[in-house]
C-alpha positions as CSV (number, residue, x, y, z in Angstrom):
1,X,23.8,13.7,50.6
2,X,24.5,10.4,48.6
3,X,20.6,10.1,47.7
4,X,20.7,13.8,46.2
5,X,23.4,13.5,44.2
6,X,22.4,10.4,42.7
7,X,19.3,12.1,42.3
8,X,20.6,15.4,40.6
9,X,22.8,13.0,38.1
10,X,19.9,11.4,37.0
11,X,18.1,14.1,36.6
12,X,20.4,15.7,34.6
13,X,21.0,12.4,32.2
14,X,17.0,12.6,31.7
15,X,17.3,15.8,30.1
16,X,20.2,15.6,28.6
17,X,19.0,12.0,26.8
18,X,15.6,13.0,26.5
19,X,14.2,13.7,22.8
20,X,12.3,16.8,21.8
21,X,9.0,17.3,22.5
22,X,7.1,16.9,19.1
23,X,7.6,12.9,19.2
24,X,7.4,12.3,22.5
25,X,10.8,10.0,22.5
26,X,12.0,8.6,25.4
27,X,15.8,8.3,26.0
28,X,17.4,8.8,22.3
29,X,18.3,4.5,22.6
30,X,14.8,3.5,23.8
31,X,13.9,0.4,21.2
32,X,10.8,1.1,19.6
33,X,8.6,-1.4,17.5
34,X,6.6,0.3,14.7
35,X,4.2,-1.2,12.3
36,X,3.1,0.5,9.1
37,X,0.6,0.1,6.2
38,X,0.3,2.3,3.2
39,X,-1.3,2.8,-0.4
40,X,1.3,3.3,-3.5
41,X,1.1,4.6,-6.6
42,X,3.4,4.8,-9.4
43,X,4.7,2.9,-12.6
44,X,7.1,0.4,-14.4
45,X,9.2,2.2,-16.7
46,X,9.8,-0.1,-19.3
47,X,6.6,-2.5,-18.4
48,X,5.9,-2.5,-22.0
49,X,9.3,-3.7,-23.2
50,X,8.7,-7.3,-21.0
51,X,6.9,-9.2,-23.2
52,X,5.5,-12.5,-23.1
53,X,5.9,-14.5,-26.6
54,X,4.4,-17.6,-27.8
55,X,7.1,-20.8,-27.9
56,X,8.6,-21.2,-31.0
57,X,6.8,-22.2,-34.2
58,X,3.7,-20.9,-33.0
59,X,3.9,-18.0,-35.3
60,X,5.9,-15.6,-33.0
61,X,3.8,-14.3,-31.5
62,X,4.5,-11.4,-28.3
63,X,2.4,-9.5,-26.3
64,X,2.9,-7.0,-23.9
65,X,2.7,-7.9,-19.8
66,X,0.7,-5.0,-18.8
67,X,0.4,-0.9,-18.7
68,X,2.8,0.9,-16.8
69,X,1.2,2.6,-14.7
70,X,-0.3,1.2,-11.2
71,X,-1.0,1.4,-7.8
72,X,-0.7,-1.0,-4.6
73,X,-0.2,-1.4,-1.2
74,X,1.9,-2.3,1.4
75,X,2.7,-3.4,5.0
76,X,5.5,-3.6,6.8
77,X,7.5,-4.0,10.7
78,X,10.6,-2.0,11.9
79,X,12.8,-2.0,14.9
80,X,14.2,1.6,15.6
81,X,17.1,0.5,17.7
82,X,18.9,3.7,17.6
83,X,17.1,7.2,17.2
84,X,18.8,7.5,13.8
85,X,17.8,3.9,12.3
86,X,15.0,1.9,11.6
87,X,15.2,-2.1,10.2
88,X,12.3,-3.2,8.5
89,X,10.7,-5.5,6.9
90,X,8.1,-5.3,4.5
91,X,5.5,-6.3,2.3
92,X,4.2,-4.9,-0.6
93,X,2.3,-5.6,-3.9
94,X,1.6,-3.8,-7.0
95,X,-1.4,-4.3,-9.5
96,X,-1.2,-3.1,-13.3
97,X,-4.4,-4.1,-15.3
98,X,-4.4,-5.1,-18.4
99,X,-6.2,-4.2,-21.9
100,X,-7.0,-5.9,-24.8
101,X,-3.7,-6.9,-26.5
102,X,-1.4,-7.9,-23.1
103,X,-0.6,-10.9,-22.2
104,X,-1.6,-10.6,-18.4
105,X,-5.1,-9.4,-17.2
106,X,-3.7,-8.0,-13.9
107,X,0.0,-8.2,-13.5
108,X,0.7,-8.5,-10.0
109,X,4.8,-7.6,-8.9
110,X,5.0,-8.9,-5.0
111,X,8.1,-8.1,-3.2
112,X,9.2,-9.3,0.4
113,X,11.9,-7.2,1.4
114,X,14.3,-5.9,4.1
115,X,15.7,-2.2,4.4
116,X,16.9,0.4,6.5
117,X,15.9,4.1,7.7
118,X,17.7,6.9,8.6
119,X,16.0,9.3,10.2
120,X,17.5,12.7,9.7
121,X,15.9,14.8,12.7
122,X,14.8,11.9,15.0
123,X,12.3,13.1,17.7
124,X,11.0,15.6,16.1
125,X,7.3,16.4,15.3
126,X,8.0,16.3,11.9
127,X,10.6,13.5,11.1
128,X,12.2,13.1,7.4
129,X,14.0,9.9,6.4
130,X,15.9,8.4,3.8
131,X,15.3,4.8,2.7
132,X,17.6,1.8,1.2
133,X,16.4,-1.9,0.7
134,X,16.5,-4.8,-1.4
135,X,14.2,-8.2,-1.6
136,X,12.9,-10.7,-3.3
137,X,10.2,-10.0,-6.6
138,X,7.4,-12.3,-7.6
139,X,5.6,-11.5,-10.9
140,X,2.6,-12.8,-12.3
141,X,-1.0,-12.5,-13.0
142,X,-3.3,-12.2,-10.3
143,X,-1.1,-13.6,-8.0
144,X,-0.1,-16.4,-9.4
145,X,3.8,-16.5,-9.6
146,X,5.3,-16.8,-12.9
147,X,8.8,-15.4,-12.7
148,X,11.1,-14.3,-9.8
149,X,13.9,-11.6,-9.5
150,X,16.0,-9.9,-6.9
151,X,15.7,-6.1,-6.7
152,X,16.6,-2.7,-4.5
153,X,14.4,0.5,-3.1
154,X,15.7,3.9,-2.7
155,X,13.6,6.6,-1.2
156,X,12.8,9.4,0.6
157,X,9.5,10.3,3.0
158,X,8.8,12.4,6.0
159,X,6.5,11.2,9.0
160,X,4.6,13.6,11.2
161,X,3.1,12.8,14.5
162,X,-0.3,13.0,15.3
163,X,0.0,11.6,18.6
164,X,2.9,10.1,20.9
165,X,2.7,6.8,19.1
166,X,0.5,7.5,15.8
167,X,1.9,9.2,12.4
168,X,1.0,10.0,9.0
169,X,3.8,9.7,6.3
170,X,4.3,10.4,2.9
171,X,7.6,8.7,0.7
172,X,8.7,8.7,-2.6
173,X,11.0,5.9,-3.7
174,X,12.8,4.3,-7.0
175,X,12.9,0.5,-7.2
176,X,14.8,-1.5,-10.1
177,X,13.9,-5.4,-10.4
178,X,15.6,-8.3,-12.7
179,X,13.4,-10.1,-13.4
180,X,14.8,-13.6,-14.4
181,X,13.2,-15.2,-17.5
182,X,10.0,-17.5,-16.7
183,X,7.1,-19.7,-18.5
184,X,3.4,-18.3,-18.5
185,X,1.1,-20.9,-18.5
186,X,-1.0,-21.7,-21.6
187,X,-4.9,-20.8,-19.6
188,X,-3.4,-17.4,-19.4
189,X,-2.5,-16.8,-23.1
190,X,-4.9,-16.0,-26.1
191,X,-3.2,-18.2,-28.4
192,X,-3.6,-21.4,-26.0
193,X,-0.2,-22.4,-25.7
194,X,2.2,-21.8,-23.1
195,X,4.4,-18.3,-23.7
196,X,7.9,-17.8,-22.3
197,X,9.1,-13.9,-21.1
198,X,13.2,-13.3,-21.7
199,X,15.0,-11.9,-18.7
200,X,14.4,-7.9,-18.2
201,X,15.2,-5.3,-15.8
202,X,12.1,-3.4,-14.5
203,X,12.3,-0.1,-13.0
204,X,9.9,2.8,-11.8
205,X,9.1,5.1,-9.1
206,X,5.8,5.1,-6.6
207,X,4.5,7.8,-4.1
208,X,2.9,6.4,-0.5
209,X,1.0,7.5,2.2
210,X,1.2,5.3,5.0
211,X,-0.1,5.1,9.0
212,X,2.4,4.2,11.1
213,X,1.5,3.1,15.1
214,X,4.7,3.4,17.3
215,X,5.5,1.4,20.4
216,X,8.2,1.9,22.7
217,X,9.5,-0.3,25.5
């Protein structure tokens, strides 16, 4: 009689705990490692107004860094340690090439950050989010760094499951950067002397479409 209580108790936990079929989740607390990459694109809203200038008494000369519009990719890890919230961590660059006229020929913003989900209907086939983040910015021209700023990440997606541990996601998300004031070396610069960019806040908005693999303990 013992054994088939114990047994009817956790049976009952199973189901009750148990997520919804679409996802596949196991008990509502299971931890589950995740592991993304995606392709962005989207824009700098003022990209144009950060302008590299030539050092003073070389004629004043600014430039523009690049055009505002872009694309890029990213990477990134997460914990779900709850069914309602992801940690991550993430990489992700942007590229913005440049014409005649700007000062870089491929302005390249980097960011390393750290954020949260929230999943709003967690375990279900389709699963919509909200995101919040912040990190660390690198800015320069084809990698190389040339200034550095602190910024945040808003957004919003929805992933759907393809499989127990496979989705396809799409996100939109808002991301504002200051961007601390920083040299650019002379190589880079038509007039062949070393340029200087003033401090500026950067801000635009991207669209992703990311593959995400799921694993859960």
């Amino acid at each position: 009689m013992r054994v088939g209580i114990r047994g009817w108790l956790v049976g009952v936990l199973a189901v009750s705990w148990g997520a919804p079929a679409g996802a596949g989740m196991e008990p509502w607390f299971a931890p589950e490692l995740y592991y993304g990459v995606g392709a962005d694109a989207g824009f700098l809203g003022n990209a144009g107004e950060l302008e590299v200038c030539a050092a003073a008494g070389a004629s004043g000369v600014c430039l523009p860094l690049g055009e505002p519009a872009g694309g890029g990719a990213s990477v990134l890890v997460g914990l779900r340690a709850f069914g309602w919230l992801g940690l991550e961590l993430g990489y992700d660059v942007f590229l913005h090439s440049g014409e005649d006229g700007d000062a870089f020929e491929l302005a390249t913003l980097q960011a390393v950050r750290i954020g949260a989900r929230f999943l709003l209907m967690p375990g279900s086939t389709f699963e919509p989010y909200l995101l919040a983040g912040g990190g660390l910015y690198l800015l320069g021209d084809e990698y190389d760094v040339a200034g550095v700023g602190g910024g945040f990440q808003v957004g919003a997606g929805v992933d759907v499951y393809l499989a127990r541990a496979l989705s396809l996601g799409a996100s939109v998300a808002y991301r504002g950067v200051g961007m601390g004031s920083f040299r650019v070396e002379a190589a880079e610069l038509p007039w062949g002397t070393e340029g200087t960019a003033a401090s500026a806040f950067l801000h635009g908005a991207s669209v992703r479409i990311d593959v995400t693999v799921h694993s859960v303990y």
